[in-house]
C-alpha positions in Angstrom: 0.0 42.2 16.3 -3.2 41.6 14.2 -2.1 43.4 11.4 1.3 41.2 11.5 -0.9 38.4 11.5 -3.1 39.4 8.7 0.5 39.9 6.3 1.2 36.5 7.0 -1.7 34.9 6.3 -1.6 37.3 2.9 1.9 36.3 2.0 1.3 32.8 2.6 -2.2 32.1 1.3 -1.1 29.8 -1.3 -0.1 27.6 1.7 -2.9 27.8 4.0 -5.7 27.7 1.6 -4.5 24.3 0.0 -3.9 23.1 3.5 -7.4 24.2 4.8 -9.0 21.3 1.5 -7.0 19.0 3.3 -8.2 19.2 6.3 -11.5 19.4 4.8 -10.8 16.0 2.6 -9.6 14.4 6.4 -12.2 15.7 8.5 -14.2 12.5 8.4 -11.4 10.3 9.8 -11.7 13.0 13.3 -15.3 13.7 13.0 -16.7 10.1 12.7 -13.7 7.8 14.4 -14.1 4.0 14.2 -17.1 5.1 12.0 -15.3 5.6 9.2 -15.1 3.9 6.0 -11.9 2.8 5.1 -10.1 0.6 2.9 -10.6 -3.0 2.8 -8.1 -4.7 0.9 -4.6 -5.0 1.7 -5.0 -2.4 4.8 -8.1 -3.9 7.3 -7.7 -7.4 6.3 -3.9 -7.2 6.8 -1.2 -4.7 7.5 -3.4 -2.7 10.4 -3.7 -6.0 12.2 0.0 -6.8 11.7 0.7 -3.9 13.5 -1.4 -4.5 16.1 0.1 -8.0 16.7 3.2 -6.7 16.8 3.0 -3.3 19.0 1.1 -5.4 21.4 3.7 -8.8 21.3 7.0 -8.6 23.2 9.3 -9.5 20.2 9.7 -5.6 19.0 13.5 -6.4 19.3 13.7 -9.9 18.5 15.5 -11.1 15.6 13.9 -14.8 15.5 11.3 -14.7 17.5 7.7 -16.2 16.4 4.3 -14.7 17.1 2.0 -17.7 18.4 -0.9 -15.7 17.2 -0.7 -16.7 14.0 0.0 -20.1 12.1 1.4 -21.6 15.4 4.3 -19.3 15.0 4.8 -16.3 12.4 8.1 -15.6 12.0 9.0 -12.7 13.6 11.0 -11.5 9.8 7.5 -11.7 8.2 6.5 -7.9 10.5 8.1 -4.7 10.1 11.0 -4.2 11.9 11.3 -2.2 15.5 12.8 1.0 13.5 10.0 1.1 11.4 7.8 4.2 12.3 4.8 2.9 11.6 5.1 0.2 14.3 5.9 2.8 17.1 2.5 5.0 16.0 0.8 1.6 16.9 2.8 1.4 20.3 1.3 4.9 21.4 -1.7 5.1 20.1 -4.7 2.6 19.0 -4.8 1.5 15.8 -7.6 3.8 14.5 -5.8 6.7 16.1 -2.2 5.8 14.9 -4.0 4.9 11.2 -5.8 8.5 11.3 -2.2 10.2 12.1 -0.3 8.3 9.4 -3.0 9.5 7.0 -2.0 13.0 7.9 1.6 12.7 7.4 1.0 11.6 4.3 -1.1 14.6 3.1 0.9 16.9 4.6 4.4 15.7 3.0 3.3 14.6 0.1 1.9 18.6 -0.5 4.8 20.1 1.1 7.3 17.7 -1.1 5.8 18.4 -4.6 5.3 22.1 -3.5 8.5 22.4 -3.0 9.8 20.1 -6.0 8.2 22.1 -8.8 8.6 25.4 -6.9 12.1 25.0 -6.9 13.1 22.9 -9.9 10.6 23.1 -12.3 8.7 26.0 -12.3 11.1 28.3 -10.8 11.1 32.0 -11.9 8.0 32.1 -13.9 4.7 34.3 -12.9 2.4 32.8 -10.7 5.2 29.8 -9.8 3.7 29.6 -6.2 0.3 29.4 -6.5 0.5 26.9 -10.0 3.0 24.6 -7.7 0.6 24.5 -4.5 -2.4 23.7 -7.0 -0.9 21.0 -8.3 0.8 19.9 -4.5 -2.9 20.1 -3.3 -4.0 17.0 -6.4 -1.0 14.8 -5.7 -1.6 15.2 -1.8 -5.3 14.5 -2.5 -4.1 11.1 -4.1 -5.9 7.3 -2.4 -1.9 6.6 -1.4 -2.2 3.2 -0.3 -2.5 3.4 3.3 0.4 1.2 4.7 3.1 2.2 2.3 3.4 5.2 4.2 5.6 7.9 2.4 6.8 4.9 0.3 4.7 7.2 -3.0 3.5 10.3 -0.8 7.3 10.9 0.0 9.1 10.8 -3.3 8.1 14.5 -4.4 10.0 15.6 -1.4 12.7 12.7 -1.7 13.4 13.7 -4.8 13.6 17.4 -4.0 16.2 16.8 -1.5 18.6 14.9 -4.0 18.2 17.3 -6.5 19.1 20.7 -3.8 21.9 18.3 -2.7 22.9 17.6 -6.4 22.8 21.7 -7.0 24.3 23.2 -4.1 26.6 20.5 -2.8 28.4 21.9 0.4 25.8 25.0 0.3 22.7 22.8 1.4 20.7 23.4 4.6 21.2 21.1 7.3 17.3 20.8 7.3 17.8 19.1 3.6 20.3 16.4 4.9 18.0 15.8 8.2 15.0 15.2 6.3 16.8 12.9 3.9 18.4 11.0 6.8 14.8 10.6 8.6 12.9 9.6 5.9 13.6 5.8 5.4 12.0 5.4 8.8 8.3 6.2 7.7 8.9 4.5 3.9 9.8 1.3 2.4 12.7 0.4 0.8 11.5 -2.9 -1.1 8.0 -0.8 -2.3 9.2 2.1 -3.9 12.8 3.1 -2.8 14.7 0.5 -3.8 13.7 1.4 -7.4 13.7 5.5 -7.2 17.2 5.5 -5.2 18.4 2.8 -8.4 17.0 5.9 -10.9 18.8 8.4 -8.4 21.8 6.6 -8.9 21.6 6.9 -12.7 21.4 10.3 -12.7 24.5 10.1 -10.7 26.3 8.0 -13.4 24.7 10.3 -16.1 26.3 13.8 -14.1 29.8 11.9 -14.1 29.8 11.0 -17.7 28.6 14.4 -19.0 31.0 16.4 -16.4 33.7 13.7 -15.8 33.2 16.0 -12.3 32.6 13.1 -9.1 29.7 14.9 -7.0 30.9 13.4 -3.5 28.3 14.8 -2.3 25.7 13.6 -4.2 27.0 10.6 -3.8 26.6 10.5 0.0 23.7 11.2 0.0 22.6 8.0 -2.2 24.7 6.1 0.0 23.6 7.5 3.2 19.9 6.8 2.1 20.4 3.4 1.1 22.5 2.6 3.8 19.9 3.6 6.4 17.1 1.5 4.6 19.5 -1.5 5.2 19.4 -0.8 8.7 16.0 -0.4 9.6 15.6 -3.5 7.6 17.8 -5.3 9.3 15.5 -7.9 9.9 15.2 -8.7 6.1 18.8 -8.8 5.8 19.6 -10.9 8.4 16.7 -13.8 7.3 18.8 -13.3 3.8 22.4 -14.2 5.6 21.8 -16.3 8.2 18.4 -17.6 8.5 18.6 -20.7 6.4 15.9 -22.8 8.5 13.2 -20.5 7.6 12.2 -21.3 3.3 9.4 -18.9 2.9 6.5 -19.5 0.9 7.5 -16.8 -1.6 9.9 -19.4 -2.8 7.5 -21.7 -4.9 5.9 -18.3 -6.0 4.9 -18.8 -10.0 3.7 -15.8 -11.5 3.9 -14.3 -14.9 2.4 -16.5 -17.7 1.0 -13.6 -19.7 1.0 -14.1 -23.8 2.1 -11.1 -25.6 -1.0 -10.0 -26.1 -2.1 -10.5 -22.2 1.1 -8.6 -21.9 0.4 -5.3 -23.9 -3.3 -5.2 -22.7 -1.7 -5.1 -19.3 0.6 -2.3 -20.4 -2.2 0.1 -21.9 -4.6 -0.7 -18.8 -1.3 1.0 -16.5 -0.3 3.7 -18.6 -4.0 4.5 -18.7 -5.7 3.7 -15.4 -2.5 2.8 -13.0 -3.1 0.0 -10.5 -4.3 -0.6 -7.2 -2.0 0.5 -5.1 -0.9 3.8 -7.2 -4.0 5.1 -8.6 -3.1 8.2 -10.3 -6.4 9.7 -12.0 -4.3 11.3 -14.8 -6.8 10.0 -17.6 -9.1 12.8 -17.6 -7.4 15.6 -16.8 -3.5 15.0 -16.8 -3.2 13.3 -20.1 -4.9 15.6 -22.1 -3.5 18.4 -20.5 0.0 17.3 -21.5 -0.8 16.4 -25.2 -2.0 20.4 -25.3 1.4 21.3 -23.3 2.9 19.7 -26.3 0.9 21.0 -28.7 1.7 24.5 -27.7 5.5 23.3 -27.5 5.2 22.4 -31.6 3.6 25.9 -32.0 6.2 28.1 -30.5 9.3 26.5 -31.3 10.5 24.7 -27.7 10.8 21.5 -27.0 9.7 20.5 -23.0 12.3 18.5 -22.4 11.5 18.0 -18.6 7.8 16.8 -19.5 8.6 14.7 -22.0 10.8 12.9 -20.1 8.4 12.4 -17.4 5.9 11.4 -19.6 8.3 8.7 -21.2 9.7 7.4 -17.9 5.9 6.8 -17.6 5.8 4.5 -20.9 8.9 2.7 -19.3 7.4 2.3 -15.6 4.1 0.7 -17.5 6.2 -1.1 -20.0 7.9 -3.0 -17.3 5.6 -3.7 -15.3 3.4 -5.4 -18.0 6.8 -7.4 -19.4 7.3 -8.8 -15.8 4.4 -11.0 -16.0 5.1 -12.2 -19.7 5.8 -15.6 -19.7 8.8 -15.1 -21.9 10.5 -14.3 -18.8 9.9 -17.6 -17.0 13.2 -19.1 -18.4 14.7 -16.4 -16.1 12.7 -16.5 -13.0 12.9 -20.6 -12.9 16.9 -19.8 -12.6 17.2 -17.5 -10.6 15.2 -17.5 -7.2 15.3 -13.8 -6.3 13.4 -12.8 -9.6 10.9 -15.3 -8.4 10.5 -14.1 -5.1 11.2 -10.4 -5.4 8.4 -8.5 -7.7 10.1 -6.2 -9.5 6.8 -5.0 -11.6 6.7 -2.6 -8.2 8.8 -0.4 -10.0 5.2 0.9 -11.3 5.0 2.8 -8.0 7.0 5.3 -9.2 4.5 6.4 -11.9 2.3 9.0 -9.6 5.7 11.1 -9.0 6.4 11.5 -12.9 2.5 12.5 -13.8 1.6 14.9 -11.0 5.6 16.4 -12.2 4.6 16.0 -15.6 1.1 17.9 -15.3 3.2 20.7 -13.4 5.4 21.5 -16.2 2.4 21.2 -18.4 0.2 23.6 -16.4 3.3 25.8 -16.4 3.2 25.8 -20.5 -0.3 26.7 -21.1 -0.1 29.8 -18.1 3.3 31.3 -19.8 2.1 30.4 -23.7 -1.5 30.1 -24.0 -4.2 33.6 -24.2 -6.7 33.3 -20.8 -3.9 30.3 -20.1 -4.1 31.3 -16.1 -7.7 30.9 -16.5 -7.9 27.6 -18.2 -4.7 26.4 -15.8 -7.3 27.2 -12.6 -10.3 25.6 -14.2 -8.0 22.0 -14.9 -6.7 22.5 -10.8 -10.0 22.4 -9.7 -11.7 20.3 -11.9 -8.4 17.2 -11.1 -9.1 18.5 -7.1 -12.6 17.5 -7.3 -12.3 14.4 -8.9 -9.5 13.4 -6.3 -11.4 14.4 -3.5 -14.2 12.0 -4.1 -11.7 9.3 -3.9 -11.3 10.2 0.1 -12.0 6.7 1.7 -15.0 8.0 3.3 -16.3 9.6 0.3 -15.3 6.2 -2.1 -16.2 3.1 0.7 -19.4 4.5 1.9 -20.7 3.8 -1.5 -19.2 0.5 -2.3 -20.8 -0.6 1.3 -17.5 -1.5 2.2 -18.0 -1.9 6.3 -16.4 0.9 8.4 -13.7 0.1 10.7 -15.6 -0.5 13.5 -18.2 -2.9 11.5 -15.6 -4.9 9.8 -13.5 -6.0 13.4 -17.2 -6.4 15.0 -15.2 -6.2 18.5 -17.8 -6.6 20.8 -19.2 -9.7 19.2 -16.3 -11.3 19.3 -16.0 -10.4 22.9 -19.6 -12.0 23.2 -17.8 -15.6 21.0 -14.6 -15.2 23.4 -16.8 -14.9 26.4 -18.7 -18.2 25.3 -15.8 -20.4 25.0 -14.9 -19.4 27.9 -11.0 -20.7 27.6 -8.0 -18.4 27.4 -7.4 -17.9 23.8 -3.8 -18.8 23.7 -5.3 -22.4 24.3 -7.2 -23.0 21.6 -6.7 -22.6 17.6 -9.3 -21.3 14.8 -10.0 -20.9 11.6 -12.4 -18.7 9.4 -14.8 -19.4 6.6 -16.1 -16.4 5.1 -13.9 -14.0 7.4 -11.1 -12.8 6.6 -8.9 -14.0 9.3 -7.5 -10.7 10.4 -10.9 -10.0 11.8 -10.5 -12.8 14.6 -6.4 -11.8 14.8 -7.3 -8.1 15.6 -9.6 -9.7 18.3 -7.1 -11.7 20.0 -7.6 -14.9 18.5 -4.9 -17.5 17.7 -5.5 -18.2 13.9 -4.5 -20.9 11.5 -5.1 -19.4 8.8 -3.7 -15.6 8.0 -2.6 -13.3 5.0 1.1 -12.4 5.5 3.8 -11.9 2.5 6.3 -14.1 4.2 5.4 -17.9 6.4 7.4 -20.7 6.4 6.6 -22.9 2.8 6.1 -25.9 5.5 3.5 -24.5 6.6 1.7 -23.8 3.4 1.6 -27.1 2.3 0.3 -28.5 5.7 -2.8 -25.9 5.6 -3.2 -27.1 2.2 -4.1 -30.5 3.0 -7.1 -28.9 4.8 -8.3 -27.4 1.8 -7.4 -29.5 -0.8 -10.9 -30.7 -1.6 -12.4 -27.1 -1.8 -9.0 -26.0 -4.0 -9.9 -29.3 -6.7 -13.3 -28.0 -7.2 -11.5 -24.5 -8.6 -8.5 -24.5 -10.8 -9.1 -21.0 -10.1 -8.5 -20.8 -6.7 -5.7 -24.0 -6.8 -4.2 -21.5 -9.5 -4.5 -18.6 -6.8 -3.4 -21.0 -4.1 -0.5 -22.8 -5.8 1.0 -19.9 -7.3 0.9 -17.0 -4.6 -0.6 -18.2 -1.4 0.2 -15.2 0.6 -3.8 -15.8 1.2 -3.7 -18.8 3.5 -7.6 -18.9 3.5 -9.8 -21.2 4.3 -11.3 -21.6 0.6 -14.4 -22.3 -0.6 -15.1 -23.2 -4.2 -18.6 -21.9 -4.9 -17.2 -18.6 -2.4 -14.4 -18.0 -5.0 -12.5 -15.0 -4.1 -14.9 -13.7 -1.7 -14.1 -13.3 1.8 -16.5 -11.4 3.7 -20.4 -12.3 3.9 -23.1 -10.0 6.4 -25.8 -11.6 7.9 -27.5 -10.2 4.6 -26.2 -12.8 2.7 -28.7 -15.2 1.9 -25.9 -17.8 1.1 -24.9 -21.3 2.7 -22.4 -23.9 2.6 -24.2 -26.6 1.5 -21.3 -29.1 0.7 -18.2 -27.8 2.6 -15.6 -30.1 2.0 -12.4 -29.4 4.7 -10.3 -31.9 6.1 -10.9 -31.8 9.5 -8.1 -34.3 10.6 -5.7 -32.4 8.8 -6.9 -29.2 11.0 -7.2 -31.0 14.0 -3.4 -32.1 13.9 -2.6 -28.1 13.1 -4.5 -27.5 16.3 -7.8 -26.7 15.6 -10.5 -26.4 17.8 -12.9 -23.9 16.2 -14.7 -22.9 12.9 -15.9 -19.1 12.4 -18.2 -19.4 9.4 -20.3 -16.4 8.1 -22.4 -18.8 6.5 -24.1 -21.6 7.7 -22.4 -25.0 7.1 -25.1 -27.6 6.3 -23.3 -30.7 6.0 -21.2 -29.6 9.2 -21.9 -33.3 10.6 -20.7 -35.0 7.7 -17.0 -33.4 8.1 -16.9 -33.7 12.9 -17.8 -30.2 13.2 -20.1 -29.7 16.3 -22.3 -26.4 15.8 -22.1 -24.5 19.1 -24.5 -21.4 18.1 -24.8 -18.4 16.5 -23.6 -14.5 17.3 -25.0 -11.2 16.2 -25.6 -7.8 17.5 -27.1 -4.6 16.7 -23.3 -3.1 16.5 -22.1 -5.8 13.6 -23.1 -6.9 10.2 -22.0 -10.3 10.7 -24.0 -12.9 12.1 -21.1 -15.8 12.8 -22.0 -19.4 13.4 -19.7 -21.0 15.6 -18.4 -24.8 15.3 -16.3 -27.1 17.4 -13.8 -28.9 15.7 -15.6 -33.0 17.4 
């Protein structure tokens, strides 16, 4: 038995060892719990408290429900549907939990999909195939994948291995290969990423037509099949689009893209060089270089890699794009038609960690076959691109930035203490933040006024502004910010700026806070949660009730009643 065992674990080392490093990179998320630092922005001040609302709220299957949590009534089309996978983790598990579990999908698929993608399609037949494609697996499933899309950019390896085994063996393909492709809009998003890659799927459908005049049906179903189910599971979007015409979302005085041309390429050399946000790719260092040499040894022995190439010039394109979208050239368009106004298109970008980790594959594949002591030099780049990806583990990267852990930015138990001294059920009462993001009071079980969601009704918006009108005056930034987006429905404080989170370190105060309070009072307000102390709270009816801090938080919050 042992010695079965022991060929195996031989035969598959190239698996297991890579998999080992990931558990390693996500042992902090088991060992420390709630402890753990994780990203702030657009995961704990949003999307993990969606979730929450929702898996706890008994409009799972409603179709126009509203959430009274939130702005007096969030429409229930603004939260991920009830076939969204995501929202069922949440259901069975708490949110740290059901967080720490989606982090390991991701890993997992996202090394088992580009395993399998360059193993099978790019790197096929050549020495060392197996170990070169689960080195470079092991960097793209070490990737910061932004935490709520999911397998929306940890899935498309394996997404786009499935099309292309379909595409080759047509009535030959595994069952497992259609299964996976059927189950996979239910863990991904379709508006993020998909909607773009199953668009460039689609072209090489076109492009296998025109050069065979052969129609792959098959190929073809599968597209279809995809997309199809993506319209299901987002059936609440689709029905908002058909037949909810009471609901105008705030999206649709969205304003964005006045970029010169010059704004324009800067913002196309920063993506092709660094990425963004939400798709950081770490290819600068390492990647890059390694390509131009890939090509360089191309030149020198007479071949031409078509397959990098390509990748690296869909990359140009992705960038390209993305940087146009927010010239202001394009205005003229997006004043006519409402859907480019509404529907950002620059995600396309999304797609760009796919084509570099592909493109560094093919690369790595060059300099092993081509290049004297090539294996050697191909090992020392694998390790060297591991290393610098593992440090960007949210652990390893937020502990530094003293970004607060999960458990320090919800502060749950001195909120207990603040819900404890009103003393009222909190469905009764309304309240705002100052300093806070709001989801910190949402995740607590507060009704809030104010909120970050990507969809509320645009009626809305421009009530909640009249409270913060003043504050919005003092900063054409922030009125800017405001006016043009607004997805941020914040209480905003000029000399705060774009800063929403103060500790009881801060040495700042709010020395002239200038809110309407009448205009909050007749949106229900009843209660201020400022981080800062408001000095001139008199002068605008706001009763200061005391402060709250424990040993447990790094927020100190002074409490005010709305007079």
């Amino acid at each position: 038995m042992w010695s079965n065992v022991f060929t195996v674990t031989m035969k598959y080392k190239h698996i297991w060892i890579p998999c080992v490093v990931l558990l390693v990179f996500l042992s902090p998320y088991y060992i420390l719990g709630q402890d753990t630092h994780i990203r702030l922005h657009d995961n704990m001040d949003s999307n993990i408290v969606w979730y929450k609302l929702l898996s706890e709220s008994n409009l799972l299957f409603s179709l126009d429900g509203r959430l009274p949590n939130v702005i007096n009534g969030l429409p229930r089309d603004a939260l991920p549907s009830s076939l969204d996978a995501m929202v069922w983790l949440y259901i069975m598990f708490k949110p740290f939990t059901a967080y720490v579990i989606n982090q390991t999908i991701m890993r997992f698929v996202a090394f088992y999909g580009m395993y399998k993608l360059l193993n099978a399609h790019f790197l096929k037949g050549g020495t060392g195939t197996k170990w070169l494609s689960a080195g470079v697996a092991l960097c793209f499933a070490l990737l910061p994948f932004w935490p709520s899309g999911a397998l929306s950019i940890a899935g498309l390896p394996l997404a786009l291995h499935l099309f292309l085994t379909i595409r080759k063996l047509g009535k030959e393909t595994p069952k497992r290969i259609w299964v996976l492709l059927l189950v996979m809009p239910f863990h991904s998003s379709f508006i993020l990423t998909f909607i773009f890659f199953l668009g460039g799927i689609g072209l090489l459908w076109l492009w296998d037509w025109y050069r065979t005049r052969r129609f792959n049906g098959l190929f073809f179903t599968a597209i279809a099949a995809m997309t199809s189910i993506f319209l299901v599971k987002n059936y609440l979007l689709v029905h908002s689009i058909l037949f909810n015409e009471e609901h105008i979302p705030h999206r649709n005085e969205f304003n964005l893209g006045h970029k010169d041309l010059k704004g324009v390429y800067d913002l196309f050399i920063h993506d092709f060089l660094n990425a963004h946000t939400h798709d950081w790719t770490f290819h600068r260092t390492i990647i890059l270089p390694t390509i131009l040499v890939a090509l360089a040894v191309g030149f020198t022995k007479k071949f031409i890699p078509y397959h990098m190439l390509l990748a690296v010039a869909v990359n140009v394109l992705l960038s390209a794009f993305y940087a146009i979208w927010y010239w202001e050239g394009l205005r003229v368009l997006k004043d006519q038609f409402m859907l480019l106004n509404t529907f950002n298109f620059a995600r396309v970008h999304f797609l760009s960690p796919l084509f570099w980790y592909l493109g560094f594959g093919i690369a790595l594949g060059i300099i092993w076959k081509h290049v004297k002591l090539g294996k050697v030099f191909v090992w020392i780049l694998i390790i060297y691109q591991t290393v610098i990806l593992f440090q960007t583990g949210e652990e390893f990267k937020y502990e530094k930035t003293a970004t607060p852990t999960f458990n320090e930015f919800y502060s749950s138990s001195l909120f207990a203490d603040i819900e404890k001294y009103i003393g009222e059920e909190q469905s009764e009462y309304r309240v705002v933040s100052v300093g806070l993001h709001p989801a910190i009071a949402q995740y607590n079980g507060f009704y809030t006024l104010d909120t970050y969601n990507v969809s509320f009704p645009l009626v809305y918006k421009h009530q909640f502004r009249e409270v913060i009108a003043s504050e919005l005056e003092e900063s054409p930034v922030l009125e800017n910010y405001f006016d043009t987006w607004g997805s941020r429905l914040y209480m905003y404080v000029s000399d705060l700026g774009k800063h929403y989170f103060f500790t009881k370190k801060s040495d700042e105060k709010l020395e002239q806070l200038d809110i309407n309070t009448e205009a909050l009072k007749e949106l229900g307000g009843s209660y201020v949660f400022s981080a800062l102390p408001i000095e001139n709270h008199k002068e605008i009816d706001l009763v200061f009730e005391r402060t709250f801090e424990n040993e447990k938080s790094p927020l100190k919050i002074y409490l005010y009643r709305i007079e």
